[in-house]
LUMFIKOL-508623 format. One record per residue (C-alpha): residue number from 1; chain; x, y, z. Coordinates in Angstrom, 2 decimals, padded with zeros to 5 digits, always signed. Example, Ala and Ser with C-alpha at 12.3 -4.5 7.8 and 13.67 -1.06 7.14 Angstrom:
2
<fipa i="1" ch="A" px="+012.30" py="-004.50" pz="+007.80"/>
<fipa i="2" ch="A" px="+013.67" py="-001.06" pz="+007.14"/>
% end
This chain:
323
<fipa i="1" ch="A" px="+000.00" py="+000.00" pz="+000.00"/>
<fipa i="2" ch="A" px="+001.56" py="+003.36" pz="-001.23"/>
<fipa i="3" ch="A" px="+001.90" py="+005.97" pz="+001.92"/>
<fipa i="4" ch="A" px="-000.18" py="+008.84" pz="+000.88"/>
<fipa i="5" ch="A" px="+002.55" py="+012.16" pz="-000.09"/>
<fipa i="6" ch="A" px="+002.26" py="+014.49" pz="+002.65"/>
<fipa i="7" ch="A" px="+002.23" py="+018.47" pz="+001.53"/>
<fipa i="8" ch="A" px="+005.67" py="+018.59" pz="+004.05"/>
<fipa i="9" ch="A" px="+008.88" py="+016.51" pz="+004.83"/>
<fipa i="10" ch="A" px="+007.59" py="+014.31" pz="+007.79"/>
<fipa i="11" ch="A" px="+009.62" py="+012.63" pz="+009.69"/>
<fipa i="12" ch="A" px="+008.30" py="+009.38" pz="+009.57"/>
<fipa i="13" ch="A" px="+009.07" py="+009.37" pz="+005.69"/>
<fipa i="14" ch="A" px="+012.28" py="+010.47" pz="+006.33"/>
<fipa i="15" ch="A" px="+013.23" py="+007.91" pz="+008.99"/>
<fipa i="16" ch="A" px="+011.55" py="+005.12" pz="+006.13"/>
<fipa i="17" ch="A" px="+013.53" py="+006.78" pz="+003.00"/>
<fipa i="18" ch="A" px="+016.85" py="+006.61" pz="+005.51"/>
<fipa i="19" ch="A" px="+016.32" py="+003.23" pz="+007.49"/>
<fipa i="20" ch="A" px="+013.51" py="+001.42" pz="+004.90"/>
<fipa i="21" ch="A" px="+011.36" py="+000.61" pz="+007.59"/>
<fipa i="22" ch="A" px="+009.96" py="+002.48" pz="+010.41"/>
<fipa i="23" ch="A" px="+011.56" py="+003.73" pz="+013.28"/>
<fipa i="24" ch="A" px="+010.19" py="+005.03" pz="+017.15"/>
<fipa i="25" ch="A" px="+011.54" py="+007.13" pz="+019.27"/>
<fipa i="26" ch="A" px="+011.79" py="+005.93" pz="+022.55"/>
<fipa i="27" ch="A" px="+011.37" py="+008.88" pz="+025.65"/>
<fipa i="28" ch="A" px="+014.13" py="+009.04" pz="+028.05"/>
<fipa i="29" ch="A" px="+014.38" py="+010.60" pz="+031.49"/>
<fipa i="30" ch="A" px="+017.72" py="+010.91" pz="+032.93"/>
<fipa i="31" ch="A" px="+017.19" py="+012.61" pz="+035.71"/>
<fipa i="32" ch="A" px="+018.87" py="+015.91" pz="+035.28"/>
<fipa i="33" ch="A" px="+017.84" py="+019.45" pz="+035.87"/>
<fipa i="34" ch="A" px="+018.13" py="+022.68" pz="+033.87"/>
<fipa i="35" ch="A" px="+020.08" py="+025.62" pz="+035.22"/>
<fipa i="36" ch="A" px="+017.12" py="+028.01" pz="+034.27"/>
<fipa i="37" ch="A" px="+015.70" py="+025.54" pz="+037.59"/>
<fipa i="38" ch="A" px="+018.81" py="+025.52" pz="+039.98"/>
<fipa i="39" ch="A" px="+019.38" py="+028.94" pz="+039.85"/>
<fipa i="40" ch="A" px="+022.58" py="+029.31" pz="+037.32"/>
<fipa i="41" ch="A" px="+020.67" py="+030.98" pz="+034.94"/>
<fipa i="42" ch="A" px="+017.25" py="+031.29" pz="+037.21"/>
<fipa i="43" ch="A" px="+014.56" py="+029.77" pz="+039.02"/>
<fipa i="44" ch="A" px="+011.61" py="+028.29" pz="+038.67"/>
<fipa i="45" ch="A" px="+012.17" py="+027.73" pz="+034.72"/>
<fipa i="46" ch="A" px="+009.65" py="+028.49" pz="+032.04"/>
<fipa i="47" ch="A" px="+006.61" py="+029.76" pz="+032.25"/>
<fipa i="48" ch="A" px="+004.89" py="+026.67" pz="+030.44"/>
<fipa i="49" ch="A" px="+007.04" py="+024.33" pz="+032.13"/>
<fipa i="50" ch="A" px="+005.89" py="+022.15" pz="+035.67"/>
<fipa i="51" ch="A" px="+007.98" py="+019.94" pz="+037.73"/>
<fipa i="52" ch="A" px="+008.41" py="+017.14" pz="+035.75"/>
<fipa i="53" ch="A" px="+009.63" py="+019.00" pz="+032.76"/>
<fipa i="54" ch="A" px="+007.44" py="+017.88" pz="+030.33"/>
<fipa i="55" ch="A" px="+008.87" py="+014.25" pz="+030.70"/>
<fipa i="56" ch="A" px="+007.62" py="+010.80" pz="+031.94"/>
<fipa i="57" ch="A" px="+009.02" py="+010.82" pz="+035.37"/>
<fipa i="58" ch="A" px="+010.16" py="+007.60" pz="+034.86"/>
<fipa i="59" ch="A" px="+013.19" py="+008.46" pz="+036.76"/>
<fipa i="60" ch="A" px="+011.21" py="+009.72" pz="+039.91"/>
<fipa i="61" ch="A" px="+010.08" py="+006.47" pz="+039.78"/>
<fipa i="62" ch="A" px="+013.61" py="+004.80" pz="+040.09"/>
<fipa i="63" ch="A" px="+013.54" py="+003.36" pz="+036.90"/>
<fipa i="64" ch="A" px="+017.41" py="+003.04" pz="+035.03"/>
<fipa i="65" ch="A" px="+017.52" py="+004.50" pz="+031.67"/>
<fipa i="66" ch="A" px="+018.14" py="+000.64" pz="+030.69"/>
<fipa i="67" ch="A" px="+014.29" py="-000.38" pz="+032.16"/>
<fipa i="68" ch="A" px="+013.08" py="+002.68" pz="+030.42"/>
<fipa i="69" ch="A" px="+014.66" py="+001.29" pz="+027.17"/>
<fipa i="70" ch="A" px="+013.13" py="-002.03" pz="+027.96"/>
<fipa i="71" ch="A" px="+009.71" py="-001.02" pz="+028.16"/>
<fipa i="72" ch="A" px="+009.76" py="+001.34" pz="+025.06"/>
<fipa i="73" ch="A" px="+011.44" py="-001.51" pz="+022.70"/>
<fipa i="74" ch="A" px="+008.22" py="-003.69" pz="+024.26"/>
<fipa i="75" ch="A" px="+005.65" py="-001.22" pz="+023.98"/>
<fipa i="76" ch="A" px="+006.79" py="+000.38" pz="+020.78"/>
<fipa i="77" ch="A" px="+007.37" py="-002.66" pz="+019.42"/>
<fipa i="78" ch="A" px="+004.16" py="-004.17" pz="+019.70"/>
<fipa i="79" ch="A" px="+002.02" py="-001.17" pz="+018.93"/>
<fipa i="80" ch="A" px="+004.24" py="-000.44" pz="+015.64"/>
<fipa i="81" ch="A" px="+005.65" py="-003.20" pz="+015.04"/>
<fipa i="82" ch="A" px="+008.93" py="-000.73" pz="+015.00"/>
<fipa i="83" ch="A" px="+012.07" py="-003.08" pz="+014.99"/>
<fipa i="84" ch="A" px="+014.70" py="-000.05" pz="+014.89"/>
<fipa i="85" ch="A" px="+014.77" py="+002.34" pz="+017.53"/>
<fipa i="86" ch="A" px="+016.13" py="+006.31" pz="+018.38"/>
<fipa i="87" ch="A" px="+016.65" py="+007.18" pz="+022.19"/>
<fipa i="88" ch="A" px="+015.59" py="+010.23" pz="+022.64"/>
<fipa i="89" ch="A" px="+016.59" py="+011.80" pz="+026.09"/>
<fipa i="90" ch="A" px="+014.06" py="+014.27" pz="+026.30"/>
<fipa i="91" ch="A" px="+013.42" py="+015.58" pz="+030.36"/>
<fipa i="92" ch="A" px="+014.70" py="+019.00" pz="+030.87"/>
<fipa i="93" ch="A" px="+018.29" py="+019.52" pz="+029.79"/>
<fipa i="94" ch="A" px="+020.47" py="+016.61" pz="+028.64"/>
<fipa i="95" ch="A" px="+024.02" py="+017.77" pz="+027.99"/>
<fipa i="96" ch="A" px="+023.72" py="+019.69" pz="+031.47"/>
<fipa i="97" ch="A" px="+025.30" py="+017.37" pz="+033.69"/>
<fipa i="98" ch="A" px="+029.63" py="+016.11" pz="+033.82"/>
<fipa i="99" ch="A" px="+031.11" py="+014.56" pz="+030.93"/>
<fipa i="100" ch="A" px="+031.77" py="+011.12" pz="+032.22"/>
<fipa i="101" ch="A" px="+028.08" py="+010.93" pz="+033.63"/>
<fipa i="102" ch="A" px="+026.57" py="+012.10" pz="+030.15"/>
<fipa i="103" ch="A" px="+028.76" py="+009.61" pz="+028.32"/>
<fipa i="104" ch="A" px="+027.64" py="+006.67" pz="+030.91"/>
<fipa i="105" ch="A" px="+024.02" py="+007.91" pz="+029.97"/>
<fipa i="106" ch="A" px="+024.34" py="+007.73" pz="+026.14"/>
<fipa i="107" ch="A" px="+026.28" py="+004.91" pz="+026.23"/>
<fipa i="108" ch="A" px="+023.84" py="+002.87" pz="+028.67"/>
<fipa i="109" ch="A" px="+020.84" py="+003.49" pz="+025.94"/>
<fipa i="110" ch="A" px="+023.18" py="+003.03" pz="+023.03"/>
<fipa i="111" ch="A" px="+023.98" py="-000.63" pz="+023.96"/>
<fipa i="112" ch="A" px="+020.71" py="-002.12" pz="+022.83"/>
<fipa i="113" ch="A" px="+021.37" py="-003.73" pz="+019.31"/>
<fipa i="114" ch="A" px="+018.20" py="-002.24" pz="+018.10"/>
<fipa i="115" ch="A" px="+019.03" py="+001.68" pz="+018.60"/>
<fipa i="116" ch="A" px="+020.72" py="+003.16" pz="+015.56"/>
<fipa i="117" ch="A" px="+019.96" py="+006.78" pz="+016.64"/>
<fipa i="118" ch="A" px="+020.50" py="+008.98" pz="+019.57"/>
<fipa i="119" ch="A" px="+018.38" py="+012.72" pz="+019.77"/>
<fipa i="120" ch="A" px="+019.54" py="+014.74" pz="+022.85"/>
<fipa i="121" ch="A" px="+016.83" py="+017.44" pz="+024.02"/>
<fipa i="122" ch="A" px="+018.81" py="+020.38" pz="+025.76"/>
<fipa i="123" ch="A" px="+018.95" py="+024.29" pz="+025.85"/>
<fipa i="124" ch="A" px="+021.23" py="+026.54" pz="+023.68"/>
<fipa i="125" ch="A" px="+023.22" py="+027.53" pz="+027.06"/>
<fipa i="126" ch="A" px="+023.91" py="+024.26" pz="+027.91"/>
<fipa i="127" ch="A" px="+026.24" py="+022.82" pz="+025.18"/>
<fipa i="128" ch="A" px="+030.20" py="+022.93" pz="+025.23"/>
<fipa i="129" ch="A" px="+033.14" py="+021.35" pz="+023.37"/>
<fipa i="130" ch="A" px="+033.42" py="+018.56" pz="+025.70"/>
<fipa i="131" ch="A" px="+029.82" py="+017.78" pz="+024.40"/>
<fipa i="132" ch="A" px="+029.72" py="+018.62" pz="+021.14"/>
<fipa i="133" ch="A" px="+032.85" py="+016.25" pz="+021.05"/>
<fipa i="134" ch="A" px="+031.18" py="+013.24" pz="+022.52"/>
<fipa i="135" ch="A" px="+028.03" py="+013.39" pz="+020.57"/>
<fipa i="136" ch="A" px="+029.58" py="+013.88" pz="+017.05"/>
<fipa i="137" ch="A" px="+031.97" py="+010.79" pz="+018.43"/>
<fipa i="138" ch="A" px="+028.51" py="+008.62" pz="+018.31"/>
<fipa i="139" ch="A" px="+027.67" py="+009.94" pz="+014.28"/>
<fipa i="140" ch="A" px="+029.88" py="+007.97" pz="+012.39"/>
<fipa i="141" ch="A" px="+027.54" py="+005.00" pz="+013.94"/>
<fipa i="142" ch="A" px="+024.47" py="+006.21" pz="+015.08"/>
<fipa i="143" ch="A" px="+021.52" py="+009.35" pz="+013.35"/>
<fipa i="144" ch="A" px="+022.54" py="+011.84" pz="+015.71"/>
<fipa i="145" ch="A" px="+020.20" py="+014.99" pz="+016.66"/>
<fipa i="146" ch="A" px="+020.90" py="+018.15" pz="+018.82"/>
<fipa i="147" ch="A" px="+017.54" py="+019.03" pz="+019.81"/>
<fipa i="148" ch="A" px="+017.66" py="+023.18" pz="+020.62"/>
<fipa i="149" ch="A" px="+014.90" py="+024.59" pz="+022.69"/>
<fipa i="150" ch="A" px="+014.29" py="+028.19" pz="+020.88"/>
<fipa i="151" ch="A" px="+010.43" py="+028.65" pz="+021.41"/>
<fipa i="152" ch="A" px="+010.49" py="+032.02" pz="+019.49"/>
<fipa i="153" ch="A" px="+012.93" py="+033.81" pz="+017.80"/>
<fipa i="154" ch="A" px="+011.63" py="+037.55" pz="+020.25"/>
<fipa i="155" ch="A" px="+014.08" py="+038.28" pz="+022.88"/>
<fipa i="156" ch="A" px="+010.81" py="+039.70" pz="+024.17"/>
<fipa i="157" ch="A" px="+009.11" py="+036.93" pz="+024.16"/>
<fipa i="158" ch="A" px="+012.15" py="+035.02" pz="+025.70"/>
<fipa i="159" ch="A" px="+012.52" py="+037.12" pz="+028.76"/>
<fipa i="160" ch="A" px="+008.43" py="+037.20" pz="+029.24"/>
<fipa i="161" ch="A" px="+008.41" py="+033.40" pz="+029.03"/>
<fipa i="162" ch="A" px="+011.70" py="+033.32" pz="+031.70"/>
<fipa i="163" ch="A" px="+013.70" py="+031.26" pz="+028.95"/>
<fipa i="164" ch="A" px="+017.14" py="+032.70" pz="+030.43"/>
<fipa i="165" ch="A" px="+018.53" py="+032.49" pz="+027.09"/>
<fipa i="166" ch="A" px="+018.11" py="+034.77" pz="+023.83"/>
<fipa i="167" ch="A" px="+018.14" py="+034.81" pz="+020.48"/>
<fipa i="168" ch="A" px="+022.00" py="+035.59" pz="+019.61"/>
<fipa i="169" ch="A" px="+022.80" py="+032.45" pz="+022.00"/>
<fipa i="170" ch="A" px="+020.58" py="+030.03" pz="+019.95"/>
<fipa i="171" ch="A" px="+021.92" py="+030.76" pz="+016.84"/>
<fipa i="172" ch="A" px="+025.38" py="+030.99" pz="+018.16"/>
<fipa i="173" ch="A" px="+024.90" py="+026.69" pz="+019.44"/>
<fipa i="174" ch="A" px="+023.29" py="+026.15" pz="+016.29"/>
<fipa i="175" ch="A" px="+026.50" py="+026.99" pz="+014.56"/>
<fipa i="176" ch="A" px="+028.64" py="+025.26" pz="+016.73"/>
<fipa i="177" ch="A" px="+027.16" py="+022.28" pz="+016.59"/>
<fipa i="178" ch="A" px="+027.08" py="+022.19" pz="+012.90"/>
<fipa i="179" ch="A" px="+030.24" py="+022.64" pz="+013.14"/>
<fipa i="180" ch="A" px="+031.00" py="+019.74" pz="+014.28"/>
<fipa i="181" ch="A" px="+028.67" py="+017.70" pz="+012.28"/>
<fipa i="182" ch="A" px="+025.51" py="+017.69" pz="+014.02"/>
<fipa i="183" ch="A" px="+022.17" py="+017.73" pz="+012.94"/>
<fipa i="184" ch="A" px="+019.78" py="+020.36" pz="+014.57"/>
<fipa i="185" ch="A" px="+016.28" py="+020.10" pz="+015.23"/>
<fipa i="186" ch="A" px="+014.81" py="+023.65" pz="+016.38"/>
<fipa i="187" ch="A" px="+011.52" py="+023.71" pz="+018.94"/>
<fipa i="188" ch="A" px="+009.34" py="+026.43" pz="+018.51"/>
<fipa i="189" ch="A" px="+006.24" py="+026.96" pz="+020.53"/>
<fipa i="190" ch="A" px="+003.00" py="+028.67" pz="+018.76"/>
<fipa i="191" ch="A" px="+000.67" py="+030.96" pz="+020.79"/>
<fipa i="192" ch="A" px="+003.48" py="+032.81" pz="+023.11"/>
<fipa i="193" ch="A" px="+001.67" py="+035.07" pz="+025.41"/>
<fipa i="194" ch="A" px="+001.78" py="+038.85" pz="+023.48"/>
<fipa i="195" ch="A" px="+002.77" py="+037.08" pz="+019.92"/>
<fipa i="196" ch="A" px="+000.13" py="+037.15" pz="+016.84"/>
<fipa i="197" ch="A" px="+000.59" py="+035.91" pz="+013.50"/>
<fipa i="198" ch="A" px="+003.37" py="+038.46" pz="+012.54"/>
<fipa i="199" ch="A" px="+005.61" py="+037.25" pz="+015.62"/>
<fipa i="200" ch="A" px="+005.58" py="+033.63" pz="+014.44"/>
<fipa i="201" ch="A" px="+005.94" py="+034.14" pz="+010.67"/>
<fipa i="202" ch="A" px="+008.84" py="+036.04" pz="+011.60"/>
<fipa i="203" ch="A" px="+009.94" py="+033.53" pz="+013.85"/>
<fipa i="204" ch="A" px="+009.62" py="+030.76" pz="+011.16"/>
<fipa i="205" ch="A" px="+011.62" py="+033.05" pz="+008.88"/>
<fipa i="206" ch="A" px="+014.48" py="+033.38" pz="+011.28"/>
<fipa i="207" ch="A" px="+014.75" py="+029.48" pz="+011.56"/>
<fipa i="208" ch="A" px="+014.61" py="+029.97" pz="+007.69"/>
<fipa i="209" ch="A" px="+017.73" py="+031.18" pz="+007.95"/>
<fipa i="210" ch="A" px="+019.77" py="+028.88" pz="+010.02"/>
<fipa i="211" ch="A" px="+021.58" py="+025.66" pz="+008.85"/>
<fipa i="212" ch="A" px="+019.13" py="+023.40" pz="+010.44"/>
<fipa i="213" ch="A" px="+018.12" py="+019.86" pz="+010.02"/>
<fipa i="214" ch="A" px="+014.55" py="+020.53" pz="+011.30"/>
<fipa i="215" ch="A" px="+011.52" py="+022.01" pz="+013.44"/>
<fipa i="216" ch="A" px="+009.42" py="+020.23" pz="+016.13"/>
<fipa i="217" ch="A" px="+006.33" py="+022.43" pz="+016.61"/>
<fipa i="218" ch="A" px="+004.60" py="+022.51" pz="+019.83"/>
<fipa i="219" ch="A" px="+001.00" py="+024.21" pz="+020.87"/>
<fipa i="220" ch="A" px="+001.11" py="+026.18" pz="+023.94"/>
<fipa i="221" ch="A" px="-001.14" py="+024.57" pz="+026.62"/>
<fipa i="222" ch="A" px="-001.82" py="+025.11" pz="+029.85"/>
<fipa i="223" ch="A" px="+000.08" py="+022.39" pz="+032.62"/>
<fipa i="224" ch="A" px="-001.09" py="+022.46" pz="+035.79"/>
<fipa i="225" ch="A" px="+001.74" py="+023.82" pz="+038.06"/>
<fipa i="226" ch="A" px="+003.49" py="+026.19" pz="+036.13"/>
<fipa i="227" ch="A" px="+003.35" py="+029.69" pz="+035.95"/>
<fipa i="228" ch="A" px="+001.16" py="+029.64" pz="+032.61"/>
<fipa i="229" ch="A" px="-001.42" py="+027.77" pz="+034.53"/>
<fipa i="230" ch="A" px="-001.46" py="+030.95" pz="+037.41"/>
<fipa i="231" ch="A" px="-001.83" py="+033.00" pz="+034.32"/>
<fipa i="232" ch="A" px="-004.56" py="+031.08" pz="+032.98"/>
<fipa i="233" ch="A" px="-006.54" py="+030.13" pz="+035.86"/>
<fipa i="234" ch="A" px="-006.30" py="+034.16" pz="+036.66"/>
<fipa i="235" ch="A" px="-008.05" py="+035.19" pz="+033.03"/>
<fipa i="236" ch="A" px="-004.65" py="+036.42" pz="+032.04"/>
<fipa i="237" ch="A" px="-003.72" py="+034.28" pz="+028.85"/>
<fipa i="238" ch="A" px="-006.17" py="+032.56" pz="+026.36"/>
<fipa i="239" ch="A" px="-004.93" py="+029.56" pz="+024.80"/>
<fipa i="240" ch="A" px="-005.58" py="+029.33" pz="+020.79"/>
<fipa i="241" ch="A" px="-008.57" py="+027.82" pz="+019.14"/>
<fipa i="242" ch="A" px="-008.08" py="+024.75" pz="+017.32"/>
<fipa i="243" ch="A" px="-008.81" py="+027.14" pz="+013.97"/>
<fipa i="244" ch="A" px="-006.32" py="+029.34" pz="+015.31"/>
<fipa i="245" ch="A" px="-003.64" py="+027.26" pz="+015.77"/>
<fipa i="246" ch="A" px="-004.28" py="+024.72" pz="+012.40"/>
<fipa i="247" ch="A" px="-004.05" py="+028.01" pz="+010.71"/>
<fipa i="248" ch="A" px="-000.71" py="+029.13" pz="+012.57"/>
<fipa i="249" ch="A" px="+000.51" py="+026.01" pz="+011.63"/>
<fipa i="250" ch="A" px="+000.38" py="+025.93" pz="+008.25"/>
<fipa i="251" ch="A" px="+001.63" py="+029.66" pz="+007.91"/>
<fipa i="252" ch="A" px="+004.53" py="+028.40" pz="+010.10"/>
<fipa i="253" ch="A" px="+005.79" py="+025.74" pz="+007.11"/>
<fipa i="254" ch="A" px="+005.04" py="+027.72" pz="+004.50"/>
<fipa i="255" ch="A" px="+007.94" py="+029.82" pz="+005.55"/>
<fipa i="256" ch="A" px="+010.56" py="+026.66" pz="+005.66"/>
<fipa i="257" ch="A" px="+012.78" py="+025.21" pz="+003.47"/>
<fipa i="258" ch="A" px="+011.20" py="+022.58" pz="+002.23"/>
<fipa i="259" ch="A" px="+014.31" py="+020.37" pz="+003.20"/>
<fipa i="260" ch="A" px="+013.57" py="+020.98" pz="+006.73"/>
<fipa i="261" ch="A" px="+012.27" py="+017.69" pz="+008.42"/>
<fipa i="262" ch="A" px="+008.98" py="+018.53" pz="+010.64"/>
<fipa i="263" ch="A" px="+009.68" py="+016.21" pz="+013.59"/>
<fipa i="264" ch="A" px="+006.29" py="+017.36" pz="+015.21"/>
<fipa i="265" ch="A" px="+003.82" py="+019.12" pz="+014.56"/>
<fipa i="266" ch="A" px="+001.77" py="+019.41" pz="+017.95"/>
<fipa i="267" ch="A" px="+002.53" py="+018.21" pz="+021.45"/>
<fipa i="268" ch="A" px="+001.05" py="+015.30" pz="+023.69"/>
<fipa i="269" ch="A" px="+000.17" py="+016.73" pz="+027.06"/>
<fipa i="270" ch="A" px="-000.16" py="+014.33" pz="+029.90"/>
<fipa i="271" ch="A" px="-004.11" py="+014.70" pz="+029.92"/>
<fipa i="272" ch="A" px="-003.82" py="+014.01" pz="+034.04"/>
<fipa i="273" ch="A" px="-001.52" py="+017.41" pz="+033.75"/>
<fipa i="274" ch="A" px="-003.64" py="+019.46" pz="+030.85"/>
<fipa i="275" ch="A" px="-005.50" py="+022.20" pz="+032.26"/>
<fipa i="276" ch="A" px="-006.04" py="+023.83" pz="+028.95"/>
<fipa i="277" ch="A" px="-007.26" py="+023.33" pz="+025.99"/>
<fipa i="278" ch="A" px="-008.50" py="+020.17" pz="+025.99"/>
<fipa i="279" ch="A" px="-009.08" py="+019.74" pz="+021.64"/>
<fipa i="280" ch="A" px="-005.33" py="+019.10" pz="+021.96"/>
<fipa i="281" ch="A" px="-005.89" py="+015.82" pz="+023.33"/>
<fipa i="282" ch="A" px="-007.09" py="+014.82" pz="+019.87"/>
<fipa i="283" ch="A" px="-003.90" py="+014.62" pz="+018.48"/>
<fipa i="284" ch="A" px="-004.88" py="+012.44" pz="+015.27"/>
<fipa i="285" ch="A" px="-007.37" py="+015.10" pz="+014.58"/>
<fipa i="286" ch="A" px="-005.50" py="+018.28" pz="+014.80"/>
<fipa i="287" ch="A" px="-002.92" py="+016.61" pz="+012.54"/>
<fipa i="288" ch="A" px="-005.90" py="+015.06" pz="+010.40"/>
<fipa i="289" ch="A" px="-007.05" py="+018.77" pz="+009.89"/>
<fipa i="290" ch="A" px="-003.21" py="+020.48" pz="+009.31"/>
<fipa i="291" ch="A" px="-003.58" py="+018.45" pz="+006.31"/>
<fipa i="292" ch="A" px="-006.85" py="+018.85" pz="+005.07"/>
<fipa i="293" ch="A" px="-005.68" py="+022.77" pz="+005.55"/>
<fipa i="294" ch="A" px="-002.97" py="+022.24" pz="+003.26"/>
<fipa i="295" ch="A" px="-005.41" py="+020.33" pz="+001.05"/>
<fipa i="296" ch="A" px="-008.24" py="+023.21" pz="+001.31"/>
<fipa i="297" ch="A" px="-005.15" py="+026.02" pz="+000.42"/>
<fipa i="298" ch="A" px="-003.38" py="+023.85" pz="-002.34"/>
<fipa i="299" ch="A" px="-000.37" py="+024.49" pz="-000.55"/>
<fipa i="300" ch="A" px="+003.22" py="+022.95" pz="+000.51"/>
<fipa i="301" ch="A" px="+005.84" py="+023.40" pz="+002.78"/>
<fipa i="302" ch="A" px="+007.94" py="+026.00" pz="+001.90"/>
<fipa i="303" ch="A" px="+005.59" py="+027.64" pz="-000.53"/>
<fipa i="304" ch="A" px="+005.99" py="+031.34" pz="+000.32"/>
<fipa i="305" ch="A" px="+009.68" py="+030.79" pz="+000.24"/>
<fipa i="306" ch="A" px="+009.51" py="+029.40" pz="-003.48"/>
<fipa i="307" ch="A" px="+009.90" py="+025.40" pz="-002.61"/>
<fipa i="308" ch="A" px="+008.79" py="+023.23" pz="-004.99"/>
<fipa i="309" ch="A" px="+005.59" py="+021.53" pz="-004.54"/>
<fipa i="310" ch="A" px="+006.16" py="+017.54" pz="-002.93"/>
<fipa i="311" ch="A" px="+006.07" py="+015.32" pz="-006.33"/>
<fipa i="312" ch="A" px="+007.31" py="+017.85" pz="-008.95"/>
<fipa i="313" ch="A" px="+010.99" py="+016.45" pz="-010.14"/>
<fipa i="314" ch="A" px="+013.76" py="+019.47" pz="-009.09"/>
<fipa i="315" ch="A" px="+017.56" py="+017.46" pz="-009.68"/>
<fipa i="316" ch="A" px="+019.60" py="+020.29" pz="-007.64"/>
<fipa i="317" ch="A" px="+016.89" py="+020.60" pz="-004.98"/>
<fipa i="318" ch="A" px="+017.80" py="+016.70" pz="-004.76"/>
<fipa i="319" ch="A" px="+021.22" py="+017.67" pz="-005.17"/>
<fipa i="320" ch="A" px="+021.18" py="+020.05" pz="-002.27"/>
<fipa i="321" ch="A" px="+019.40" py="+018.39" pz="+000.67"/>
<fipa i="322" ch="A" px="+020.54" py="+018.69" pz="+004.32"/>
<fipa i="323" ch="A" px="+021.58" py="+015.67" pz="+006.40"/>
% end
C-alpha cells in the first residue's frame, strides 16, 4: 500500500527513506535538571514548564535509563511493530550534567542492538566542546540529533516566558554544533503570550535562515503547576482555538525550506496534567485537519519561500538536501 505524499517533509518518511522501515523514538528521562531551575541561569524555569519538565518521570520512579529502554522496545514494538529504535533523552536539559556521567548515559541506551539513533533534548546555554565532542563521536555510527529549545525567535518573548537564554545564543549553538557535524532540530512553541501571527511568521523566517536539520512544533497549553497555569486560571492568557492554531501552523511551514524535516507538529500533554485546551488531546485530529488545511489552500511546505511543490521532479533541490 503506497503511503499517501504528505504536503511537508515528515519525519516518519524520512526515517523510512533513511532506514527502509519504520523507526520510534523511545522517551528518556535521565534525571537531570536545567540551570534556568537551579538557579545558574534562574529559578523556577519556564513559564509553560511544571515539575516534571514535560517528561515521563520515569526516573522519579527509580527506573534506570536501561528499564526505560526495555519497556519502550516492548511497547513500541508491539504497537508499531517498530524493529529499529532512536533514544531520545528528552526531560529538561540533557548535555547539562559532567562529561563522564553524560557519556555513561548515552552509552547505557546506546547498547541495545536495536538503537541506531541517539536525539539529545537540551537548551542553547547548555552545550560545550566537551559535548559537542562526545556526541559527534557517536555519528559515524548512530543518526545523531541536537535538539535546541528556541520557542520564538523575540528576545521579548524570551525574557516574558523566563527562557534565560536569547536569540544571539541560539543561533550561536546552532552553529557550533554544525560545526562539528551535528544535525539540529529547532523547537518552537505557537501561541506565546503577546505574539500574533506576525511574531511567528517572523519567527519561522528566522529558523529559515539557520543551517538546520529541522523544526518540532509545539502548541502552547496550559500544565497544571506552572506559571502559565497561574496565568490562565487568573483570566490572564487565552490559549488558541483549534482554527487558530491549524491556521498558525500551516503559515509556520510555509515559511521553511522545504528540506527541513517537521519532527512534530503538535505536542502530547499528559491529559492528568492538561489544564487547557482540551481539543489538543485529539492529536490524530489536529494533525488530520493540518492536512486537510494544506489540502483546502493547495499548498506545501515552503511555498511562500519558493519550494517546490512535494512530487514535482527538481535534480539540484535533490542535489542540495541537508543531512
Amino acid at each position: 500500500m503506497t503511503q499517501e505524499k504528505l504536503p511537508y517533509r515528515d519525519l516518519n518518511s524520512y526515517l523510512r527513506e533513511k532506514f527502509g522501515q519504520r523507526v520510534q523514538k523511545i522517551t528518556l528521562d535521565a534525571g537531570l535538571s536545567c540551570p534556568n531551575r537551579d538557579g545558574r541561569v534562574g529559578v523556577g524555569g519556564c513559564l509553560y514548564c511544571n515539575p516534571r519538565g514535560s517528561g515521563t518521570g520515569a526516573f522519579a520512579r527509580g527506573w534506570s535509563i536501561s528499564r526505560q529502554m526495555r519497556e519502550g522496545l516492548d511497547r513500541l514494538g508491539r504497537r508499531y511493530g517498530a524493529r529499529k529504535f532512536i533514544a531520545y533523552f528528552q526531560s529538561f536539559s540533557n548535555t547539562y550534567a559532567p562529561i563522564a556521567q553524560l557519556r555513561a548515559l548515552y552509552q547505557e541506551a546506546l547498547a541495545f542492538p536495536e538503537v541506531v539513533g541517539l536525539s539529545i533534548g537540551t537548551r542553547p546555554d547548555c552545550l560545550n566542546s566537551e559535548v559537542l565532542e562526545l556526541l559527534a563521536g557517536y555519528a559515524g555510527r548512530y543518526l545523531v540529533w541536537l535538539e535546541l529549545g528556541l520557542q520564538s525567535a523575540h528576545d521579548a518573548t524570551l525574557r516574558l516566558i523566563n527562557r534565560g537564554h536569547d536569540v544571539f545564543c541560539f543561533a550561536a549553538a546552532v552553529r557550533q554544533a554544525v560545526g562539528y557535524g551535528l544535525p539540529v532540530v529547532a523547537h518552537v512553541i505557537l501561541g506565546l503570550p503577546g505574539e500574533g501571527p506576525m511574531e511567528m511568521a517572523a519567527t519561522a523566517r528566522f529558523l529559515a535562515n539557520l543551517p538546520l536539520h529541522g523544526v518540532k512544533i509545539h502548541l502552547l497549553y496550559v500544565i497544571r503547576g506552572s506559571g502559565l497555569a497561574r496565568l490562565y486560571e487568573a483570566g490572564e492568557y487565552r490559549p488558541l482555538s483549534a482554527e487558530e492554531f491549524i491556521t498558525l501552523v500551516v503559515d509556520f511551514i510555509e515559511l521553511l525550506p522545504p528540506d527541513f524535516v517537521i519532527h512534530r507538529l503538535t505536542g502530547d500533554p499528559h491529559p492528568e496534567e492538561l489544564l487547557a485546551p482540551d481539543w489538543c488531546l485529539d492529536k490524530n485530529k489536529v494533525l488530520s485537519r493540518i492536512r486537510e488545511e494544506f489540502k483546502r489552500r493547495g499548498s506545501w511546505q515552503g511555498r511562500q519561500v519558493g519550494g517546490i511543490k512535494p512530487g514535482t521532479v527538481n535534480t539540484s533541490q535533490e542535489n542540495n538536501v541537508r543531512v
